[in-house]
C-alpha positions in Angstrom: 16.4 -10.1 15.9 19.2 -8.1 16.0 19.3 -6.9 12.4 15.8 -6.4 12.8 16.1 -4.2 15.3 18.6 -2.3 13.6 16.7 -2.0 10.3 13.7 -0.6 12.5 15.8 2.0 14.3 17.6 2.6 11.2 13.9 3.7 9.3 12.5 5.0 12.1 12.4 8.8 10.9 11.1 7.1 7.3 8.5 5.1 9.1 7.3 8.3 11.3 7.2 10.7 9.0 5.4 8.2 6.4 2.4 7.8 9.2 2.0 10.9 10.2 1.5 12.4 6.4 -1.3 9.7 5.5 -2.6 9.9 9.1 -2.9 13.6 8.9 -4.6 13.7 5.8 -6.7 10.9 6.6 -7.7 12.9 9.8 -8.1 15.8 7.6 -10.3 14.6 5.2 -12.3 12.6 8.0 -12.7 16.3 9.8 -14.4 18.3 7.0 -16.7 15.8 5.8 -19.8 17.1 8.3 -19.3 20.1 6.5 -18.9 19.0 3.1 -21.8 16.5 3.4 -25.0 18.2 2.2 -22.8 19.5 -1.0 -21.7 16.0 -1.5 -24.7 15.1 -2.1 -25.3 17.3 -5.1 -21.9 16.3 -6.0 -22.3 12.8 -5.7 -24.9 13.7 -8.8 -22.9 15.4 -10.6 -19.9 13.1 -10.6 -21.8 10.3 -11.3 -22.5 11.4 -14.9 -19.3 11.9 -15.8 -18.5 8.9 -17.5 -15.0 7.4 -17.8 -14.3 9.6 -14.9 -16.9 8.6 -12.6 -16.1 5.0 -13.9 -12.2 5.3 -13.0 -12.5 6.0 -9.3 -15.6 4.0 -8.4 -17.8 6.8 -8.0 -20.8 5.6 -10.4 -21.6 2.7 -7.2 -21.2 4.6 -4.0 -22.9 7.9 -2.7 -20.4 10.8 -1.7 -23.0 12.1 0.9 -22.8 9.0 2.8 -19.5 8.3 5.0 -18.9 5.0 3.6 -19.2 6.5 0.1 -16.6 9.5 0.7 -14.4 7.3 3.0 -13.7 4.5 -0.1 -13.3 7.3 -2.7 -11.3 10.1 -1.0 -9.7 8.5 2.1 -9.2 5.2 0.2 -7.0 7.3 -2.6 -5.2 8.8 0.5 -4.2 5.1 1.9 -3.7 3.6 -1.5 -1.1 5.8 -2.9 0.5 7.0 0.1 0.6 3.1 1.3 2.0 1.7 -2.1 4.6 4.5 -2.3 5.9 3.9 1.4 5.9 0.0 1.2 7.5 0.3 -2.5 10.3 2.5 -1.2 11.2 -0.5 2.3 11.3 -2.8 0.0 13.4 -1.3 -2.8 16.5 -0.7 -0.6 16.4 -3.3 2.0 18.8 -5.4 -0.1 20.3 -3.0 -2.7 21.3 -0.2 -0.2 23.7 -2.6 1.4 26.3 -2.5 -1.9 24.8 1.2 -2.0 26.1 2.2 0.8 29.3 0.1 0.8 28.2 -1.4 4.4 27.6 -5.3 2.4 31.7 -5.9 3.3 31.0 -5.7 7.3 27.5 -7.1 7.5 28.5 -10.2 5.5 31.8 -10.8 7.7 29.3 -11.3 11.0 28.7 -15.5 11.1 25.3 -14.7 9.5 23.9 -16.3 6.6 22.7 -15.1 3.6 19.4 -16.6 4.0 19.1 -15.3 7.1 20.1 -11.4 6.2 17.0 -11.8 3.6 14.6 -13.6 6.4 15.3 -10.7 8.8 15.3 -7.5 6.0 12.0 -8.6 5.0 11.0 -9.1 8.2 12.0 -5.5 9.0 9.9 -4.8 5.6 6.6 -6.3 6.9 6.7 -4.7 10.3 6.6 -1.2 9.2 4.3 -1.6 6.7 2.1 -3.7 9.9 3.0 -0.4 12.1 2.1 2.3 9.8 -1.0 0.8 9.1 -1.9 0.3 12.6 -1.1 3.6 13.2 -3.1 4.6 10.0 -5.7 3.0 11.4 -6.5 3.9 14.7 -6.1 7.8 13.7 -8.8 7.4 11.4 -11.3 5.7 13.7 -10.1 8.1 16.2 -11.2 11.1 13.6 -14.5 9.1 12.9 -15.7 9.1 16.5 -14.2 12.7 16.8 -16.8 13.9 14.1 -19.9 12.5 15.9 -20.1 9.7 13.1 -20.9 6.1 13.4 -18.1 3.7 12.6 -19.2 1.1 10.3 -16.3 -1.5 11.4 -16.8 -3.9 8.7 -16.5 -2.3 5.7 -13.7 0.2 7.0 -12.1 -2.6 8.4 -12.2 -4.6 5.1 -10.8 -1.8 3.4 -8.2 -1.3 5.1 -7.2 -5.2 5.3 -7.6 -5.3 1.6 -4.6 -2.1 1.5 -2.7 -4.2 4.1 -2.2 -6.4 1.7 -1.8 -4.3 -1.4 1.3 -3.1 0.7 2.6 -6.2 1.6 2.5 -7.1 -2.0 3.6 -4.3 -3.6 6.7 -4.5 -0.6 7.5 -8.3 -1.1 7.9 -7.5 -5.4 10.0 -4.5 -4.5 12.2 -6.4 -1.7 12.3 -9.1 -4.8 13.5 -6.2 -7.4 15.8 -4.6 -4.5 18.1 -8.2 -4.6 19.0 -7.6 -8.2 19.9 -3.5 -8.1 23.4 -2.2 -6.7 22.7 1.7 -7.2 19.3 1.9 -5.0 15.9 2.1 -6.4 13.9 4.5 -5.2 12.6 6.1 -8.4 12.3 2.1 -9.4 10.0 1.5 -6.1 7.7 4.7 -6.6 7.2 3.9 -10.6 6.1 0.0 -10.1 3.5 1.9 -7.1 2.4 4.3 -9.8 2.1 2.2 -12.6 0.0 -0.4 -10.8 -2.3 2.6 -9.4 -2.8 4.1 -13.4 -3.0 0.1 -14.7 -6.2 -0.2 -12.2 -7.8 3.3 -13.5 -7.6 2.0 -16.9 -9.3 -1.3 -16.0 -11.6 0.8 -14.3 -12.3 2.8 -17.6 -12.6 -0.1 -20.2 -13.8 -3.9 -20.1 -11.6 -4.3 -22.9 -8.4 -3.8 -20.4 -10.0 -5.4 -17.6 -7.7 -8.4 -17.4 -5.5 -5.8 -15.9 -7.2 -6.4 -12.5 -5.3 -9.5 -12.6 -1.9 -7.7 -12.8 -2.0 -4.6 -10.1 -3.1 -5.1 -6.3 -5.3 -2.0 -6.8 -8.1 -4.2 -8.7 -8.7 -6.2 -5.2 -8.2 -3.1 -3.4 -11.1 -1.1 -4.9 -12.7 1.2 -2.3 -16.5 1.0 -4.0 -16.1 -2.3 -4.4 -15.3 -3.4 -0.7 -17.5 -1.0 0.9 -20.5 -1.6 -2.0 -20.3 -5.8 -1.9 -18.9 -5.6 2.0 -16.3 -8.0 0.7 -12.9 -8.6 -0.8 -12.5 -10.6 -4.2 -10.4 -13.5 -2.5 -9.5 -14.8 -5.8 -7.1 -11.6 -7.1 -5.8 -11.7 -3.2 -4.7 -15.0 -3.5 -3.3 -14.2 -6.9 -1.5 -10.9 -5.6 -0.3 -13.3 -2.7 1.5 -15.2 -5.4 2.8 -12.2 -6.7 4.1 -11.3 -3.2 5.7 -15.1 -2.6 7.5 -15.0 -5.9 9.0 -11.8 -5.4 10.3 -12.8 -2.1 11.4 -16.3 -4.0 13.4 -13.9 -6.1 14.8 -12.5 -3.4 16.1 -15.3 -1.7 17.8 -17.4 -5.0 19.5 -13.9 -6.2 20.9 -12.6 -2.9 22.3 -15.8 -2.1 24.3 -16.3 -5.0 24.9 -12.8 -5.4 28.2 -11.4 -6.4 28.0 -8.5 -3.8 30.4 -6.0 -4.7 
């Protein structure tokens, strides 16, 4: 608990100013939809015919006039990116900034084990991710309410379980990579969040790449989808899950044997 608790306080300006970015534009983009509404639905028209476009970001299945509709398209994005990029970054350096920043020599001299410095830095991982999507959360049911809307619980609620655990994911492969860097990985972290966001868009675009869904978090955590079929695709969750264990396998069989400069 103690290193847990010292990883927490250590990220706490991180972890802060993380939420409050995708909890303000979440708010944000929550506040002007009463306004934006009656254009949306023209727009909704008039990005449903454009093709490959429309087709990329889900827009072909839900209505933008409707709060559902604009919530899994624009808010979704919001959550998605911002999410995978915050979770990719705690788990890129929980391991590696140890040897980074030459603090390995005194945390490994405490009578701690190895196994037990990886049980409590993922840990630490988890419960940020948990926080700033709590946090996340609440803001934009908050806004919702704010506005004068109904909340429609379930499929909000879906969605964001389903970028829950794109984030856990995408943090337990990341934690995984972090055990075999030295240097730090932040640009590492922020390139596996953006190529699995772009690997989904193309999957989106073409049935011909769509066994990409079965690579990238993104293809279970498809706004239109959840909030169209009020469900998640359990079967690329569990897979994802897998993804998410054997990363944090990695973790555990490299750090332990680890030559830690």
């Amino acid at each position: 608990m103690t290193m847990i608790r010292h990883e927490l306080r250590q990220n706490r300006i991180s972890l802060a100013v993380w939420t409050l970015a995708v909890g303000a534009l979440m708010a944000v983009c929550i506040l002007i939809f009463p306004e934006m509404q009656e254009e949306m639905d023209g727009a909704g028209d008039l990005f449903a015919s454009m093709g490959s476009f429309t087709e990329a970001f889900g827009m072909d299945q839900v209505s933008f006039g409707t709060l559902t509709g604009f919530y899994a398209v624009e808010c979704g994005n919001i959550l998605g990116l911002g999410g995978a990029f915050f979770a990719a970054l705690c788990g890129v350096s929980a391991l590696a900034k140890e040897e980074k920043e030459h603090t390995a020599e005194f945390l490994l001299t405490h009578p701690v084990s190895r196994p037990a410095i990886v049980t409590d830095k993922l840990v630490a991982v988890m419960v940020q991710v948990w926080l700033m999507n709590g946090a996340v959360y609440a803001v934009s049911m908050g806004s919702i309410a704010a506005v004068g809307e109904e909340i429609p619980w379930k499929e909000l609620s879906l969605l964001h379980l389903a970028y829950l655990l794109l984030q856990m994911e995408i943090g337990a492969v990341c934690f995984g990579i972090s055990a075999f860097l030295k240097h730090g990985g932040m640009g590492i972290g922020l390139g596996a969040a953006a190529v699995l966001y772009f690997l989904n868009l193309i999957a989106n675009i073409t049935d011909s790449a769509d066994f990409l869904r079965y690579i990238t978090p993104f293809g279970y955590a498809e706004g239109a989808d959840i909030v169209t079929n009020v469900g998640l695709d359990w079967g690329l969750v569990g897979l994802g899950l897998a993804y998410g264990a054997a990363g944090i396998g990695a973790a555990y069989v490299k750090y332990c044997r680890k030559d830690i400069a």
